[in-house]
SEMAR-272548 format. One record per residue (C-alpha): residue in three letters; residue number from 1; x negated, y negated, z. Coordinates in pm, 1 decimal, decimal comma. Example, Ala and Ser with C-alpha at 12.3 -4.5 7.8 and 13.67 -1.06 7.14 Angstrom:
SEMAR-272548
ATOM	ala	1	-1230,0	450,0	780,0
ATOM	ser	2	-1367,0	106,0	714,0
***
This chain:
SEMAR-272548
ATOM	unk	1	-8836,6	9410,3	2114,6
ATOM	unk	2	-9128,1	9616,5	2007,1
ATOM	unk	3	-9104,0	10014,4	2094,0
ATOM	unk	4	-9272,3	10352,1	2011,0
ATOM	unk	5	-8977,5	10533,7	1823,5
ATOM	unk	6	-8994,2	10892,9	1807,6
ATOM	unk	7	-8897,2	10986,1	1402,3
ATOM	unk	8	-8940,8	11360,3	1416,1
ATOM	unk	9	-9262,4	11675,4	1433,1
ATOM	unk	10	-9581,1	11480,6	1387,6
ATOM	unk	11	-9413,2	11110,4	1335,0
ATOM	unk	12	-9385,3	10816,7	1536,3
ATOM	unk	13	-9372,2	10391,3	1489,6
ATOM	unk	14	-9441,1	10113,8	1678,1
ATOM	unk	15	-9147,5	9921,9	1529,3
ATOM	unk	16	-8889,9	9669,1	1646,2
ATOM	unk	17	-8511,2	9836,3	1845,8
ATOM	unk	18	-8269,0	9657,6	2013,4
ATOM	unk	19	-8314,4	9495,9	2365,1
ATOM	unk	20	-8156,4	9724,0	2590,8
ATOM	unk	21	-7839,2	9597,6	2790,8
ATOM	unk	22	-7700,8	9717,3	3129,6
ATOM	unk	23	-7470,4	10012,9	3022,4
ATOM	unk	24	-7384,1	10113,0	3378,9
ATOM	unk	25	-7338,1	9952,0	3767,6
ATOM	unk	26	-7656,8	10089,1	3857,8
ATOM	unk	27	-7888,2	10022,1	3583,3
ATOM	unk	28	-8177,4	9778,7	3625,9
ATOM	unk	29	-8354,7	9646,5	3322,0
ATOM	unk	30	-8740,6	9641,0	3370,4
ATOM	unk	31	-8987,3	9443,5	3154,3
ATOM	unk	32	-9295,7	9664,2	3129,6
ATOM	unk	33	-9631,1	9540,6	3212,7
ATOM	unk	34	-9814,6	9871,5	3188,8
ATOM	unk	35	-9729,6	10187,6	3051,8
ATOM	unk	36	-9917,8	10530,3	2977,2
ATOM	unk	37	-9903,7	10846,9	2758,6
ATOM	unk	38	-9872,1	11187,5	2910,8
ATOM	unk	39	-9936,8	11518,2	2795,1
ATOM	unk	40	-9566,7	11561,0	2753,1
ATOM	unk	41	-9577,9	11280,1	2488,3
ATOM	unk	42	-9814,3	11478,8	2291,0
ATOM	unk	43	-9579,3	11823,6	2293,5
ATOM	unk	44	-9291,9	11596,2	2204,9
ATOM	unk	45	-9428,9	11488,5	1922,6
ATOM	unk	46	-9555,7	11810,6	1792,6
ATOM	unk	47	-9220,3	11964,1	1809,5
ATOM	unk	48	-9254,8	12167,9	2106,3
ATOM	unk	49	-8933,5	11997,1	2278,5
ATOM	unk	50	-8670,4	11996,4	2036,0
ATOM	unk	51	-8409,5	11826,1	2238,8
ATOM	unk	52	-8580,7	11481,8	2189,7
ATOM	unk	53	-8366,8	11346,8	1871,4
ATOM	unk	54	-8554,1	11136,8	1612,0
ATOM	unk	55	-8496,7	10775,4	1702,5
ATOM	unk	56	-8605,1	10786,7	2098,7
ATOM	unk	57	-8793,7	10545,6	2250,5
ATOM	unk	58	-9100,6	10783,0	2419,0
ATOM	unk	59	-9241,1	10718,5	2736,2
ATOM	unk	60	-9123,1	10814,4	3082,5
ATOM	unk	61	-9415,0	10583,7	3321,8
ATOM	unk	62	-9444,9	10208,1	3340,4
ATOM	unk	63	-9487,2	9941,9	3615,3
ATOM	unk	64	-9304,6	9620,1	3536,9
ATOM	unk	65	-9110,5	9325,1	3685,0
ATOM	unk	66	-8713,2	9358,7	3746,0
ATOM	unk	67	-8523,7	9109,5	3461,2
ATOM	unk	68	-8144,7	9212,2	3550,8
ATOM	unk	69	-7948,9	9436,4	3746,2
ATOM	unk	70	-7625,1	9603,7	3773,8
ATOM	unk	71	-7300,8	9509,3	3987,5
ATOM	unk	72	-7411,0	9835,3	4253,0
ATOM	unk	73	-7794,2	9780,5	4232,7
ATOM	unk	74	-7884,3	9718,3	4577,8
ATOM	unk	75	-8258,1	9794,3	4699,9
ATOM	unk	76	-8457,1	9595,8	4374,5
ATOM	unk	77	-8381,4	9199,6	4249,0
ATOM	unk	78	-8452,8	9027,7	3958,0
ATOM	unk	79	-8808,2	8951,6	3978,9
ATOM	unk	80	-8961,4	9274,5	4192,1
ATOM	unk	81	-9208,9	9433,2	4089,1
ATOM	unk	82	-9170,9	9805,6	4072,4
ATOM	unk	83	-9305,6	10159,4	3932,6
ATOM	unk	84	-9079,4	10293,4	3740,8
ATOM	unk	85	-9043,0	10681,8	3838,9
ATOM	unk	86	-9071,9	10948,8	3550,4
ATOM	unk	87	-8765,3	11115,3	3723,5
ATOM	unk	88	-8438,6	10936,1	3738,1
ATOM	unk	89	-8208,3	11032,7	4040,2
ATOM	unk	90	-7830,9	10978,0	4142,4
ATOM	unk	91	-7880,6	11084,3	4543,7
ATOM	unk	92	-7553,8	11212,4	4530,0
ATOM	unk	93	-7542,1	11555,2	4345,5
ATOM	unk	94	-7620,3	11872,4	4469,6
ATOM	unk	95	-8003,1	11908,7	4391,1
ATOM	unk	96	-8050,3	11526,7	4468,3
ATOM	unk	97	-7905,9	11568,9	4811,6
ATOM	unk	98	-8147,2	11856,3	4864,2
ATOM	unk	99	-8458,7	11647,9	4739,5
ATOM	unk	100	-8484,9	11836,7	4391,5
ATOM	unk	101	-8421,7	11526,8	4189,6
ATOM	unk	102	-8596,8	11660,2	3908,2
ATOM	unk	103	-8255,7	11867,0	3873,1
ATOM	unk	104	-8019,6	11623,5	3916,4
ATOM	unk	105	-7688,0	11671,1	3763,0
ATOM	unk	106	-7548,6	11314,5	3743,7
ATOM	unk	107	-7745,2	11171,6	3431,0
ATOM	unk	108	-8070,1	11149,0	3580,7
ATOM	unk	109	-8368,5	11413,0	3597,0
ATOM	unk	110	-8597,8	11361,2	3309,3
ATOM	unk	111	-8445,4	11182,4	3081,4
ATOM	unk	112	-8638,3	10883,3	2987,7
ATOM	unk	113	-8817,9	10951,2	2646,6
ATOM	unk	114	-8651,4	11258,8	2692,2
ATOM	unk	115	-8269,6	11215,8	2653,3
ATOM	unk	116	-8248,6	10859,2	2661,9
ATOM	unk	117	-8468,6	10529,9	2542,9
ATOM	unk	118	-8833,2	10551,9	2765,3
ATOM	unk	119	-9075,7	10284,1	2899,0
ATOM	unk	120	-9293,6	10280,5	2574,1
ATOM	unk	121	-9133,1	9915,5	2530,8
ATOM	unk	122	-9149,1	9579,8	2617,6
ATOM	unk	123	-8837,9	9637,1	2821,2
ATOM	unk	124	-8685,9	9957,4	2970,7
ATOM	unk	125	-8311,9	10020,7	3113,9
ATOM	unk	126	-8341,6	10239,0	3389,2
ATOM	unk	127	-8031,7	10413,5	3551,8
ATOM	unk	128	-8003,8	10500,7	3850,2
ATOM	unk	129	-8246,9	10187,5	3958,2
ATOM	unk	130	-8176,5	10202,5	4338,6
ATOM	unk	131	-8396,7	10518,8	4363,0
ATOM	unk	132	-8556,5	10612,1	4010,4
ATOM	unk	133	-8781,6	10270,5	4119,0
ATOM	unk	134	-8997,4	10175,9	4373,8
ATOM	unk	135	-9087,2	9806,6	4487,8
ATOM	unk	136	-9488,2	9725,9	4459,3
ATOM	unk	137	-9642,8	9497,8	4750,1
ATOM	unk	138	-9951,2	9327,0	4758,7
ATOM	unk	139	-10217,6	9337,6	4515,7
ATOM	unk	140	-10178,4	9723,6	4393,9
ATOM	unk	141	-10347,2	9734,4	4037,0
ATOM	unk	142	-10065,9	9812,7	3759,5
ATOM	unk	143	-10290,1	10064,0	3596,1
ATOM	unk	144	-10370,6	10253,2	3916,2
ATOM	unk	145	-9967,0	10220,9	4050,9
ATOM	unk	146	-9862,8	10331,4	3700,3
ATOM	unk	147	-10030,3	10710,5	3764,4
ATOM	unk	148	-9806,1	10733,5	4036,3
ATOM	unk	149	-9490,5	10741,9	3795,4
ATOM	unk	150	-9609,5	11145,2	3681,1
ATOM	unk	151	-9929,3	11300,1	3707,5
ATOM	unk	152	-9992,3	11207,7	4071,8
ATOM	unk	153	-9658,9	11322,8	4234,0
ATOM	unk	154	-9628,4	11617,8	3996,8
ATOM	unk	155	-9983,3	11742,3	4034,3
ATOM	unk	156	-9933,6	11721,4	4394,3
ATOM	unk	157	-9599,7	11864,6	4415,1
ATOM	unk	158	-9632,5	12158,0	4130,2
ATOM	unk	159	-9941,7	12203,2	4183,0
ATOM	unk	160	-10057,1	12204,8	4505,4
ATOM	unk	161	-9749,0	12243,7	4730,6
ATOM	unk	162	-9613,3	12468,2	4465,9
ATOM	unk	163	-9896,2	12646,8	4531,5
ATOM	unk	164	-9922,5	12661,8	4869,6
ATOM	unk	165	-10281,9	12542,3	4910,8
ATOM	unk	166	-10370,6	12587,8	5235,0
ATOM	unk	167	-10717,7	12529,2	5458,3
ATOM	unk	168	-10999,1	12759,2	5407,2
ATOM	unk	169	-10859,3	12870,8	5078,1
ATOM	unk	170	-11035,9	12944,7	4686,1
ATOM	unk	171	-10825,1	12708,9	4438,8
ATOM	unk	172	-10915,7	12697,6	4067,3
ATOM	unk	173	-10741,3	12459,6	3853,6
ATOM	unk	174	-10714,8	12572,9	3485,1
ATOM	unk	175	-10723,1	12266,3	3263,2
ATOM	unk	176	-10909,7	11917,2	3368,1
ATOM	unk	177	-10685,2	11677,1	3197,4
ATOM	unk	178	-10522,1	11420,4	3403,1
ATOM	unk	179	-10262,1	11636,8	3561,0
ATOM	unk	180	-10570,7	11924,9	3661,6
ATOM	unk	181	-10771,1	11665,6	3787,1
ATOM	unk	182	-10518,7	11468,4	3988,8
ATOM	unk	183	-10448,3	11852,1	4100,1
ATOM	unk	184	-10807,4	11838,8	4221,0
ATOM	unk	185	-10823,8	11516,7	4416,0
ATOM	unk	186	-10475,6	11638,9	4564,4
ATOM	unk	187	-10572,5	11911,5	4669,7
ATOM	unk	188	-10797,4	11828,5	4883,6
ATOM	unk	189	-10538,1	11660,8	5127,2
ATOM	unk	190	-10496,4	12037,5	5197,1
ATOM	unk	191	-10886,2	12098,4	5306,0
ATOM	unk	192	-10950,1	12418,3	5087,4
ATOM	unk	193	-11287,4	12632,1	5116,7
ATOM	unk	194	-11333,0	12558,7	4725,4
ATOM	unk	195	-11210,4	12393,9	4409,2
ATOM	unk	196	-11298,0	12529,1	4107,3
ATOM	unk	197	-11207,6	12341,2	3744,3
ATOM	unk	198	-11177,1	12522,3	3439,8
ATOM	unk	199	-11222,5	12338,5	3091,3
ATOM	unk	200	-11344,8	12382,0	2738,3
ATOM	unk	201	-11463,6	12031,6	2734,9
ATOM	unk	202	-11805,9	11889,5	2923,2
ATOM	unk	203	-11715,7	11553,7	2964,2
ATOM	unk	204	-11379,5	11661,8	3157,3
ATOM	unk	205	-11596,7	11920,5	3411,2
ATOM	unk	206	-11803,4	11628,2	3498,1
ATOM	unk	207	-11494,8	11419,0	3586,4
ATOM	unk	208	-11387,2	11738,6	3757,6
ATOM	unk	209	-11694,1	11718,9	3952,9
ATOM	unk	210	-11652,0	11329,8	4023,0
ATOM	unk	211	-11277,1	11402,4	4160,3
ATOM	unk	212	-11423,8	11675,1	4410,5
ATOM	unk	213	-11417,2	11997,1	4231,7
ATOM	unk	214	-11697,2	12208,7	4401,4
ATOM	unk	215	-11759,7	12423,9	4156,0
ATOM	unk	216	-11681,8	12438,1	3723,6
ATOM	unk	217	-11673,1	12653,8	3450,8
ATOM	unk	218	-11593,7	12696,8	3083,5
ATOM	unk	219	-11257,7	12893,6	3023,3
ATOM	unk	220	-11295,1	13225,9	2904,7
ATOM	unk	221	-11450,5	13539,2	3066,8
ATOM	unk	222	-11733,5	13272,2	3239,6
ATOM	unk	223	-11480,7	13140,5	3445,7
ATOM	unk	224	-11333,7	13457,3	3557,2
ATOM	unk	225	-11679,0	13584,1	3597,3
ATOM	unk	226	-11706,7	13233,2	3813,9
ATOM	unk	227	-11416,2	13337,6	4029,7
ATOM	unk	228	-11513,5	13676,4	4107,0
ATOM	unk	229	-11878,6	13635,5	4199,6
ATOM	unk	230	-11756,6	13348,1	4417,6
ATOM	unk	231	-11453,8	13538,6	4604,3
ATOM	unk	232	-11625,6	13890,0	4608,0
ATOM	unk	233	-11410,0	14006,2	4374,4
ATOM	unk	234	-11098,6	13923,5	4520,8
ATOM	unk	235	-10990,0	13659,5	4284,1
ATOM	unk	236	-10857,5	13298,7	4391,0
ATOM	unk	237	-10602,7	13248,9	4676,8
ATOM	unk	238	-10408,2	13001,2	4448,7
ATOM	unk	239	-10459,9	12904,8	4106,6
ATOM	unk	240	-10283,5	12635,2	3946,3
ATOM	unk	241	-10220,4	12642,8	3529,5
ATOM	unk	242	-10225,1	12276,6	3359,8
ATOM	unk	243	-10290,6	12354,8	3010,0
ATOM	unk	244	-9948,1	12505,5	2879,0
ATOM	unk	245	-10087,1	12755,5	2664,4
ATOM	unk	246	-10045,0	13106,4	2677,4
ATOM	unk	247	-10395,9	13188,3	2678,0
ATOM	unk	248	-10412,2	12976,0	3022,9
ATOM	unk	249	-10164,2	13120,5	3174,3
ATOM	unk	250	-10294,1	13447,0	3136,6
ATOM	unk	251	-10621,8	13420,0	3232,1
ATOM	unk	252	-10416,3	13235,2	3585,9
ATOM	unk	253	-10279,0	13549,4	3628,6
ATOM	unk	254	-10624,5	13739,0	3605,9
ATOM	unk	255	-10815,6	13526,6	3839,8
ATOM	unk	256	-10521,1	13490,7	4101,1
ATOM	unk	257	-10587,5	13734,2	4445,3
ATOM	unk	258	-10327,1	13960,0	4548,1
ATOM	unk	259	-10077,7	13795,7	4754,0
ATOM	unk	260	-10165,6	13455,8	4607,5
ATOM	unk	261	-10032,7	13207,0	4405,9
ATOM	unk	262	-10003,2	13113,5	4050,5
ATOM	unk	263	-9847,0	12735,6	4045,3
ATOM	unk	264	-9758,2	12637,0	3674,0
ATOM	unk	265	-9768,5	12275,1	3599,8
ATOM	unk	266	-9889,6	12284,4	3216,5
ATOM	unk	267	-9559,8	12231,9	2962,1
ATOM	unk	268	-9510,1	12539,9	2742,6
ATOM	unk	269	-9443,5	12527,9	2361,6
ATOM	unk	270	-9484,0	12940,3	2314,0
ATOM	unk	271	-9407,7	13222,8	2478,4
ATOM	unk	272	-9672,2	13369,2	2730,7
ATOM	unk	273	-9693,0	13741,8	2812,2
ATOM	unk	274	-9606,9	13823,9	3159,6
ATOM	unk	275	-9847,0	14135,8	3260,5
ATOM	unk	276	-9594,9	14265,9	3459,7
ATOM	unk	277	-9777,4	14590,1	3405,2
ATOM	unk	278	-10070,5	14434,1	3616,7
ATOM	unk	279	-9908,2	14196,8	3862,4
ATOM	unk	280	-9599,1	14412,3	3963,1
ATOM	unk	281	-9833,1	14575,3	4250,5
ATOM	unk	282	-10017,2	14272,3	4352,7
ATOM	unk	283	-9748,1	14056,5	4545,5
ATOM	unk	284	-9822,5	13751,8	4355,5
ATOM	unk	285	-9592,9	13466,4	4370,3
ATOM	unk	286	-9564,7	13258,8	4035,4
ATOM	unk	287	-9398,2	12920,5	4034,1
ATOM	unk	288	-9277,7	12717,1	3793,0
ATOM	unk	289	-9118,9	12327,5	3787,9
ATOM	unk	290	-9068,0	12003,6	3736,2
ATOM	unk	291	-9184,6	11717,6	3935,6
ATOM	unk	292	-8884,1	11632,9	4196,6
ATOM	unk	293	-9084,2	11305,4	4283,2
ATOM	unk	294	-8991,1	11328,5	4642,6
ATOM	unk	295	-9394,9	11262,8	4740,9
ATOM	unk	296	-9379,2	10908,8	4560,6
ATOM	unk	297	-9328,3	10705,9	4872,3
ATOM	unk	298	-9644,3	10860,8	5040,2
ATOM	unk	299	-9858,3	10913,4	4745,0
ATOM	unk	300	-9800,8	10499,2	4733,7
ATOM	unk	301	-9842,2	10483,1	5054,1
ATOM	unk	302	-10221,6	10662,3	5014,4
ATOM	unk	303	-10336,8	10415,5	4715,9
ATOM	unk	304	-10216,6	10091,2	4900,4
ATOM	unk	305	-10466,0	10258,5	5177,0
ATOM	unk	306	-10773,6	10352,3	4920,2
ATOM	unk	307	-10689,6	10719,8	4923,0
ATOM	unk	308	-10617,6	10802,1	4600,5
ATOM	unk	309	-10894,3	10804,1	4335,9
ATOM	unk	310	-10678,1	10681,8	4079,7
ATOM	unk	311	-10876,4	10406,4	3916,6
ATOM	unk	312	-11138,0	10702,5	3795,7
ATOM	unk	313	-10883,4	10871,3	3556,9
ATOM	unk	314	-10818,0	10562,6	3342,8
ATOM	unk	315	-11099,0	10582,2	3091,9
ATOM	unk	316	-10936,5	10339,8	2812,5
ATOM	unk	317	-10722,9	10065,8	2775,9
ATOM	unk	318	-10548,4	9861,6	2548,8
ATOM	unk	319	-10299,9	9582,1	2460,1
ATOM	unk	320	-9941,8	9700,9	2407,0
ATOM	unk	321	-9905,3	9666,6	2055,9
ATOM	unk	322	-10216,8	9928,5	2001,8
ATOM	unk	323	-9958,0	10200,6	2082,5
ATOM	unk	324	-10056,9	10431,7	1795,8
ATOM	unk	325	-10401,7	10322,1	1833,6
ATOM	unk	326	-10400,6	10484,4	2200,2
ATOM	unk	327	-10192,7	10797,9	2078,0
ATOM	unk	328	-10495,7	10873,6	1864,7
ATOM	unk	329	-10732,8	10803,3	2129,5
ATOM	unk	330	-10545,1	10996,8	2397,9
ATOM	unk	331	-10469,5	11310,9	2169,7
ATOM	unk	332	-10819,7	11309,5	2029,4
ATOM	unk	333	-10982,0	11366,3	2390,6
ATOM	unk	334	-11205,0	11632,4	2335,2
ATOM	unk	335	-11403,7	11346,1	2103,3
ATOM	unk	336	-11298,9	11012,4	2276,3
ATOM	unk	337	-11364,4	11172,9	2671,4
ATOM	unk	338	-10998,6	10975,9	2727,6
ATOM	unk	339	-10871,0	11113,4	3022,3
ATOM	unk	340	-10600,9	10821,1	3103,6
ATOM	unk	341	-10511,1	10550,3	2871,9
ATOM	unk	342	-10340,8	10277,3	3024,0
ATOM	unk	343	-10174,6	9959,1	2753,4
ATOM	unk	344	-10072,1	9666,7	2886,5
ATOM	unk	345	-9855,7	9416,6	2737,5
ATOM	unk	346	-9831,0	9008,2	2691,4
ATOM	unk	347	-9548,3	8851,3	2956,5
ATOM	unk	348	-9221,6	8732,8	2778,5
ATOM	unk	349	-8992,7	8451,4	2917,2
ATOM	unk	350	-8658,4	8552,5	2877,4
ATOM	unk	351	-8403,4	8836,9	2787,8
ATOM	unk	352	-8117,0	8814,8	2661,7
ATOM	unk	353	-7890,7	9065,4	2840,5
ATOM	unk	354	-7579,9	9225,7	2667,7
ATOM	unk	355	-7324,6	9331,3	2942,4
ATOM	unk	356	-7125,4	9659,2	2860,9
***
């Protein structure tokens, strides 16, 4: 099959790998119909998460039918069609057993294009497969169920109940990518007084706008200018970071009230300072984490019913052998306005599946 291989800092291929064969009772082999690039993609292959070893398969979100399953696969069948979730989950450890799969300490957590082969293939093993996947009814659009795999739940979850967003209150979101925006249209499950978006680039403030954002501003001292004028000077009741820079971060912590919340989603690369010097009077609460995906089921649940505006982040598309062609697009977004690139690929009639 064709995959995007990881080869090291600054290098990948869209290149032929081995079919991938059940390894375990619980796998599920998936053959991907749609597939996207995150953020995380782009820090992976800039060298910013060292733990991905040269010859990975990237990708961790993908919608695709069910080809094979294991002996002890039990809720999907050859032939479902299912999202595949960026976090893959035993049920049975500690953290999973407390809903923290993102933690889980039987082979799953993040590890697809992380620590094991990911979905930017033409097929994908998935362990796990009884609840790292979840079956797709009716006529649900593969590029709107495939932002359901990441940004949605983790926006949501990190973000906003991280954060604690609660009615009445001043939220800025720092960063209008597709995590800060899905942050944005999330949010507003919660009813806040405000939304304000932060963003170097134009074209993303206007799609802030579109997704609900009430007010926007360029980062830098306009936006914390912005914040001030708007709260009286008290600063935002919960401000949510989803650049991963260190400049971001920092200006979170500036703009946050006392006794609010700063709710990191962005991934870091570099150290940020910590203005403990500052915030050690303030009572702020600062969170950090990965997406546990335990919101999937009702995030679904809200696009099957038209209340997720997830059809407004995909802004390009392609065929799934334009891989690299996307990459550019998608890292390039302050000049292409991509926001969501979503590749789709031609169906195939058979595997041929190696048993362990």
């Amino acid at each position: 099959m064709k995959a995007l291989v990881f080869h090291g800092s600054g290098k990948s291929a869209w290149e032929d790998v081995a079919d991938p064969g059940i390894q375990d009772a619980t796998d599920a082999i998936v053959r991907v119909d749609a597939v996207t690039i995150c953020g995380t993609d782009l820090h992976i292959l800039k060298g910013d998460l060292p733990e991905v070893r040269p010859g990975t398969v990237l990708g961790h979100e993908a919608v695709g039918e069910v080809v094979e399953v294991g002996s002890d696969v039990r809720m999907v069948r050859p032939g479902d069609r299912v999202l595949v979730s960026c976090i893959t989950a035993c049920g049975r450890c500690r953290y999973c057993r407390e809903g923290s799969y993102g933690q889980c300490r039987a082979g799953g957590g993040w590890i697809l294009g992380h620590l094991i082969d990911g979905t930017q293939a033409e097929y994908v093993r998935v362990p796990h497969a009884d609840l790292s996947t979840y079956a797709l009814r009716g006529a649900v659009d593969s590029k709107d169920a495939v932002l359901l795999a990441d940004i949605f739940p983790t926006a949501y979850e990190v973000g906003v109940l991280n954060g604690r967003v609660r009615p009445a209150d001043t939220v800025v979101v720092v960063g209008a990518g597709p995590i800060g925006l899905a942050a944005i249209a999330t949010a507003r499950f919660c009813t806040p007084e405000r939304i304000i978006a932060v963003d170097l680039a134009p074209a993303r403030l206007d799609a802030a706008k579109r997704l609900g954002a009430d007010a926007v501003a360029s980062a830098g001292d306009e936006a914390e200018q912005l914040v001030a004028d708007l709260t009286e000077g008290l600063g935002a009741d919960v401000v949510i970071e989803a650049v991963g820079v260190p400049a971001s971060f920092e200006a979170c912590t500036r703009m946050v009230r006392p006794g609010g919340h700063v709710a990191n989603v962005g991934v870091h690369g570099k150290p940020a300072t910590l203005h403990l010097e500052d915030l050690w009077i303030k009572n702020v609460t600062i969170t950090t984490g990965l997406v546990d995906t335990y919101s999937t089921p009702t995030l679904l649940r809200m696009m099957a019913a038209g209340q997720l505006p997830t059809s407004s982040l995909v802004t390009h598309t392609f065929p799934m052998d334009a891989m690299e062609e996307a990459y550019e697009v998608f890292a390039r977004a302050a000049d292409t306005g991509a926001l969501k690139v979503v590749l789709g690929g031609p169906q195939h009639d058979a595997l041929t599946i190696r048993t362990p």
